[in-house]
C-alpha positions as CSV (number, residue, x, y, z in Angstrom):
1,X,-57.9,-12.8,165.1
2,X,-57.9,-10.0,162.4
3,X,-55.9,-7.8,164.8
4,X,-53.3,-10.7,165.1
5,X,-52.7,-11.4,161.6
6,X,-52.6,-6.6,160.9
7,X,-50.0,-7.3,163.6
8,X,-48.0,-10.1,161.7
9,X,-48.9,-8.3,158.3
10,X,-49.6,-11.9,157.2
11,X,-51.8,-11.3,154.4
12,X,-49.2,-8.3,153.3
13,X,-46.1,-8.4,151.6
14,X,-44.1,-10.0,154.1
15,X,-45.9,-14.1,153.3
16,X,-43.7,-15.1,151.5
17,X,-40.6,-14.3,154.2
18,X,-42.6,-16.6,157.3
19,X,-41.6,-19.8,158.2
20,X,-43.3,-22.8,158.3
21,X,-42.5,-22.8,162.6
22,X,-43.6,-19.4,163.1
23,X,-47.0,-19.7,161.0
24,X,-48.0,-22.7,163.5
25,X,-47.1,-21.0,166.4
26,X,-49.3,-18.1,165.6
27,X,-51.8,-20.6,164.3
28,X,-51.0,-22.2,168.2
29,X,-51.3,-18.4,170.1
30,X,-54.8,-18.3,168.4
31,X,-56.4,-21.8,169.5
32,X,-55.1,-20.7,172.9
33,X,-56.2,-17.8,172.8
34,X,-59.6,-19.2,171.6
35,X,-59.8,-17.0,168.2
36,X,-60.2,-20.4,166.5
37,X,-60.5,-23.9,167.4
38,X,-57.9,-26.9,166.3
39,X,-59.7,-28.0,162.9
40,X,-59.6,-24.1,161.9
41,X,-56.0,-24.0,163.1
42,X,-55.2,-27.0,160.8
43,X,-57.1,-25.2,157.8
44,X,-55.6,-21.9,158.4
45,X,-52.2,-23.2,158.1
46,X,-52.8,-25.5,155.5
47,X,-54.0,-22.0,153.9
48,X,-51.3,-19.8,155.1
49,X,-48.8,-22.1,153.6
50,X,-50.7,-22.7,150.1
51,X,-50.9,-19.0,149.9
52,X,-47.0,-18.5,150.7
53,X,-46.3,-21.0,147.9
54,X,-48.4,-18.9,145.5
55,X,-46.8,-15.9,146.7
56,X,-43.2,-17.5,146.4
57,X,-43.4,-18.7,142.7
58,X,-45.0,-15.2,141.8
59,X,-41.8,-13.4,142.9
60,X,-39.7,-15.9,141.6
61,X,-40.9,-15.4,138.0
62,X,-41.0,-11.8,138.4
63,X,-37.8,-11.9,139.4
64,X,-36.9,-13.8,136.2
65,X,-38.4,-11.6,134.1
66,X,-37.1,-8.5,134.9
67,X,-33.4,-10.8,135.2
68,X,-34.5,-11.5,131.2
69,X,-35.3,-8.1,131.0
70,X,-32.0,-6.5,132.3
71,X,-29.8,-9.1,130.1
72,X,-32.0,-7.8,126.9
73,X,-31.0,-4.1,127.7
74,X,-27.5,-5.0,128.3
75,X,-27.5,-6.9,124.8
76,X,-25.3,-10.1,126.5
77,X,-24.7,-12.6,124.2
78,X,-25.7,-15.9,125.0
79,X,-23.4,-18.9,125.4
80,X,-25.6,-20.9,122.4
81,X,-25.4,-17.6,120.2
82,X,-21.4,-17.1,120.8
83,X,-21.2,-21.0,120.1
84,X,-23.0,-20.6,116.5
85,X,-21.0,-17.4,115.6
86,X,-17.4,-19.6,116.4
87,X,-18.9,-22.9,114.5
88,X,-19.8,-20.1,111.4
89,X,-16.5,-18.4,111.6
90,X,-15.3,-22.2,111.2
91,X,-17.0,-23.1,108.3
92,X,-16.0,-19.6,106.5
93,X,-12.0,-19.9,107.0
């Protein structure tokens, strides 16, 4: 079993990118092959998949972050702070 999953690289970086089909047919290649019985192929994809999510949201806010990040260094002005500076130039004229 530990060779199948190097092969897959599941526990790598590459999680995230699986598909719910192909985790239960590789869940399905190893009850047939007899690496694990049906209950252990249940649990294994119900912790492939709980895994995956965990590994999804953690890109996702990295990503975020470093989105933040780039909009900081580029000094954008935000919609809200543009909309302030017109409603002060307003009041001033």
């Amino acid at each position: 079993m530990k060779d199948t999953l190097k092969k897959v690289g599941l526990f790598g970086i590459g999680l995230w990118a699986l598909t719910e089909d192909k985790i239960n047919e590789l869940s399905k290649e190893l009850i047939d092959s007899g690496e694990m019985n049906k209950k252990e192929g249940k649990k294994f994809v119900k912790e492939v998949l709980e895994e995956q999510k965990k590994q999804t949201e953690e890109i996702e806010k990295r990503i975020n972050a470093k989105v933040q990040e780039t909009f900081k260094r580029a000094e954008v002005v935000k919609k809200d702070d543009l909309k302030a500076l017109k409603e002060d130039r307003k009041s001033v004229v």
